[in-house]
C-alpha positions as CSV (number, residue, x, y, z in Angstrom):
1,X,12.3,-22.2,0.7
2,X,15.9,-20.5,0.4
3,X,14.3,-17.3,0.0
4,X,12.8,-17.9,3.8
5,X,16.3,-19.0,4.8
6,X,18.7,-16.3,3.2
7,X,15.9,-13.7,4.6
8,X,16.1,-14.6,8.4
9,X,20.0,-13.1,8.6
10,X,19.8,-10.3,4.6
11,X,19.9,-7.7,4.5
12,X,21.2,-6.8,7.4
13,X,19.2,-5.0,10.4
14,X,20.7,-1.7,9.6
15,X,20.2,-1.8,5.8
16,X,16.2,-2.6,6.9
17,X,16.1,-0.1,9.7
18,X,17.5,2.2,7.0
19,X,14.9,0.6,4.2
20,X,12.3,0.9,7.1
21,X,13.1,4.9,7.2
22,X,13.2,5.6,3.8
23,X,10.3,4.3,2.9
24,X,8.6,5.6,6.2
25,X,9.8,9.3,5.2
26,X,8.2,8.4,1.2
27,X,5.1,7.0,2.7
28,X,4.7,10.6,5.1
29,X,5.8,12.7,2.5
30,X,3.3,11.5,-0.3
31,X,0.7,11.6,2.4
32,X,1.3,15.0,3.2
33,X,1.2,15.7,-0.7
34,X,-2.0,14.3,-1.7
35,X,-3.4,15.8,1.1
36,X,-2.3,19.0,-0.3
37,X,-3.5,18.3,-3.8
38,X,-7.3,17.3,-2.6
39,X,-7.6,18.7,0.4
40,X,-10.7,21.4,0.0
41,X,-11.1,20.8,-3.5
42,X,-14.7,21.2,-4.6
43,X,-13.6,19.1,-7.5
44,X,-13.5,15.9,-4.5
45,X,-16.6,17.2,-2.0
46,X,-18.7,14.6,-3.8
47,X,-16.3,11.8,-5.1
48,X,-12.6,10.8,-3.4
49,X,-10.4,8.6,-5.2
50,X,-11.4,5.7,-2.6
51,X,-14.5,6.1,-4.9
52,X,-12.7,6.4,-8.0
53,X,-10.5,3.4,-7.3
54,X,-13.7,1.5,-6.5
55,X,-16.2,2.4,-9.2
56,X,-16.3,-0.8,-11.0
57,X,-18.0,0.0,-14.0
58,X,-17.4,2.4,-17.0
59,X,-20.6,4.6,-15.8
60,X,-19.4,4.7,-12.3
61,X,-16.5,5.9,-13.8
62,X,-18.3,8.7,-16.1
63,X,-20.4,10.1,-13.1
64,X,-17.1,10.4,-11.6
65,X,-15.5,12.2,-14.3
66,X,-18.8,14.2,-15.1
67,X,-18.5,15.9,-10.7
68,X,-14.4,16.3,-11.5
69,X,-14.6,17.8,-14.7
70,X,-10.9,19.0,-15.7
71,X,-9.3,19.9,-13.5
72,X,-10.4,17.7,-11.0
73,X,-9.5,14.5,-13.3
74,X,-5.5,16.8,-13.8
75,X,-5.3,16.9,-10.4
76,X,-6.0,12.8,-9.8
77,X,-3.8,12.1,-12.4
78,X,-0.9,13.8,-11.1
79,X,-2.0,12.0,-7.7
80,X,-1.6,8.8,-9.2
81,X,1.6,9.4,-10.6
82,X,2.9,10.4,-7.5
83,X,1.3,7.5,-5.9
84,X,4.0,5.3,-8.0
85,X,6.7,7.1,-5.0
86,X,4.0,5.9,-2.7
87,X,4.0,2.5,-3.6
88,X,7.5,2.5,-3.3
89,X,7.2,3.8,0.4
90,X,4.6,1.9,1.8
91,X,6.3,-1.5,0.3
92,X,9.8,-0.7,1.7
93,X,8.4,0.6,4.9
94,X,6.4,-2.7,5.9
95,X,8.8,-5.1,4.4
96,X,11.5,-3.7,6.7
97,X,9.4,-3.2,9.8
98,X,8.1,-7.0,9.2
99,X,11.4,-8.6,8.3
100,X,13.0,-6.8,11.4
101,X,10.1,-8.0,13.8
102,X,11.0,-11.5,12.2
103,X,14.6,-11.6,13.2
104,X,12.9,-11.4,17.3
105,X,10.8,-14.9,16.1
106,X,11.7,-18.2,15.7
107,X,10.3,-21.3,13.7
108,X,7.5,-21.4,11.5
109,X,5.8,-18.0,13.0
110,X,9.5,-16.5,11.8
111,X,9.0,-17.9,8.2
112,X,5.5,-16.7,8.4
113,X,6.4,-13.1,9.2
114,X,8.8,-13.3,6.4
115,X,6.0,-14.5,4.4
116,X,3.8,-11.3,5.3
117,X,6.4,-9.3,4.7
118,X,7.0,-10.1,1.2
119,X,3.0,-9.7,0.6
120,X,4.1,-6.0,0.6
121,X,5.5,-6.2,-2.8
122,X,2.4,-8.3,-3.8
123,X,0.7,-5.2,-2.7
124,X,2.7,-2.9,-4.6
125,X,2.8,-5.0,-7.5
126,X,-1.7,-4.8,-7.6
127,X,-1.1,-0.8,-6.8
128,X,0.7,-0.4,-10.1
129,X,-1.7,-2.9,-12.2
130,X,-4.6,-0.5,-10.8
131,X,-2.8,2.8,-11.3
132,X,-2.6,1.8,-15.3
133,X,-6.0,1.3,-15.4
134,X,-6.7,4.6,-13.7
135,X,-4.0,6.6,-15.8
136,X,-5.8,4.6,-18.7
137,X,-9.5,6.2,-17.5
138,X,-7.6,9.8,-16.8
139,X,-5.7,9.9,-19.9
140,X,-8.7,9.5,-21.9
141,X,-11.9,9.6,-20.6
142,X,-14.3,9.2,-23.5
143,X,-12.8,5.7,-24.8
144,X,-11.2,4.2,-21.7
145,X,-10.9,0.4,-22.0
146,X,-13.9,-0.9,-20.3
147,X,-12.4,-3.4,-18.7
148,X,-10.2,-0.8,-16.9
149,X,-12.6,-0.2,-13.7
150,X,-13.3,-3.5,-13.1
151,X,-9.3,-4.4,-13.1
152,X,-8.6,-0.9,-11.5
153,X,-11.3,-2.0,-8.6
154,X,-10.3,-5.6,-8.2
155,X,-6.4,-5.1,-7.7
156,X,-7.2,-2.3,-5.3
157,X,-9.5,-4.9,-2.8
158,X,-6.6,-7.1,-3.3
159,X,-4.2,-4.6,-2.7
160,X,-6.4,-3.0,0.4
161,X,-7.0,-6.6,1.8
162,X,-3.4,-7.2,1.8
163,X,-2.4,-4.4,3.8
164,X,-5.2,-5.2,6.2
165,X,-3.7,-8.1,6.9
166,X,0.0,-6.8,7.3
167,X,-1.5,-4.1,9.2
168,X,-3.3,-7.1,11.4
169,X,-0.9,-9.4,11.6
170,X,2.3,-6.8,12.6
171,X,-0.3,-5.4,15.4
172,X,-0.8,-9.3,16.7
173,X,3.2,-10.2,16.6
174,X,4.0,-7.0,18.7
175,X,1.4,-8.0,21.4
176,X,2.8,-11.7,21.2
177,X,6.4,-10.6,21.5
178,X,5.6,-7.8,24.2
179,X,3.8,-10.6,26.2
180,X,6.7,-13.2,25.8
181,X,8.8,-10.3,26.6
182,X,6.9,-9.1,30.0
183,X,6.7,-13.1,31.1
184,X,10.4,-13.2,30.5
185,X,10.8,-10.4,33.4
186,X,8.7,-11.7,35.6
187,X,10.7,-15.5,35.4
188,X,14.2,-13.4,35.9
């Protein structure tokens, strides 16, 4: 695959430490926003949008709506709005921190990181398909497409399971290369 190939040396590693950054500072920002917008909200006591991005059915959905009421649904829309930045974040910051721990690899476990790494736009690409739906169940809340919970639901366990396994997989590479790493000492 060229892709694979033009990826190993591009960008450069301080255009992805910089991506890295940028999208760490989005990703910690956002966090620290959303926290802001729910945090001690009696509006989210009995539902958080975990559960709202989970409720796979239109009723689900209307108990949801029915413990929010208005202003609790005006708050999780602007939350998924700014989740849009967030995405952006979170899918710079593990490409860049992947495709730099790929540049230390060689071989197929190299092609492999670059592989994971990429998965993060496949993750942000799910994020977006289930945002619509949500915006879709927000934006009107008495004829929402009932399809949309079930779509919102199933991108987000892809989306979820695919930053499990980035998560996974970056945690295994860095034991592997620390171990290579401290049997490298010990041979000099």
């Amino acid at each position: 695959m060229r892709i694979l190939e033009k990826l190993k040396e591009k960008p450069n590693k301080n255009h992805l430490k910089l991506l890295s950054l940028i999208g760490f500072i989005i990703f910690l920002s956002l966090t620290i926003v959303f926290g802001l917008l729910t945090a001690d909200r009696p509006e989210f006591v009995e539902y958080n949008v975990l559960e709202f991005e989970f409720a796979w059915t239109a009723d689900q959905i209307n108990i949801i709506f029915a413990a929010w009421g208005e202003t609790g649904m005006y708050i999780q829309a602007l939350a998924v709005y700014f989740d849009f930045l967030y995405i952006i974040g979170y899918t710079f910051f593990i490409f860049g921190v992947l495709l730099l721990i790929s540049r230390n690899l060689n071989g197929k476990i190299q092609d492999i990181t670059i592989v994971i790494a990429l998965s993060a736009f496949l993750a942000g690409f799910f994020d977006v398909i289930e945002n619509i739906n949500l915006l879709f169940m927000l934006s009107d809340p008495l004829t929402f497409p009932t399809s949309s919970p079930f779509i919102a639901s199933v991108s987000a366990t892809i989306k979820f399971s695919l930053l499990f396994l980035q998560i996974i997989y970056f945690l295994i590479v860095v034991i592997v290369l620390l171990t290579q790493k401290n049997k490298n000492k010990k041979k000099r």
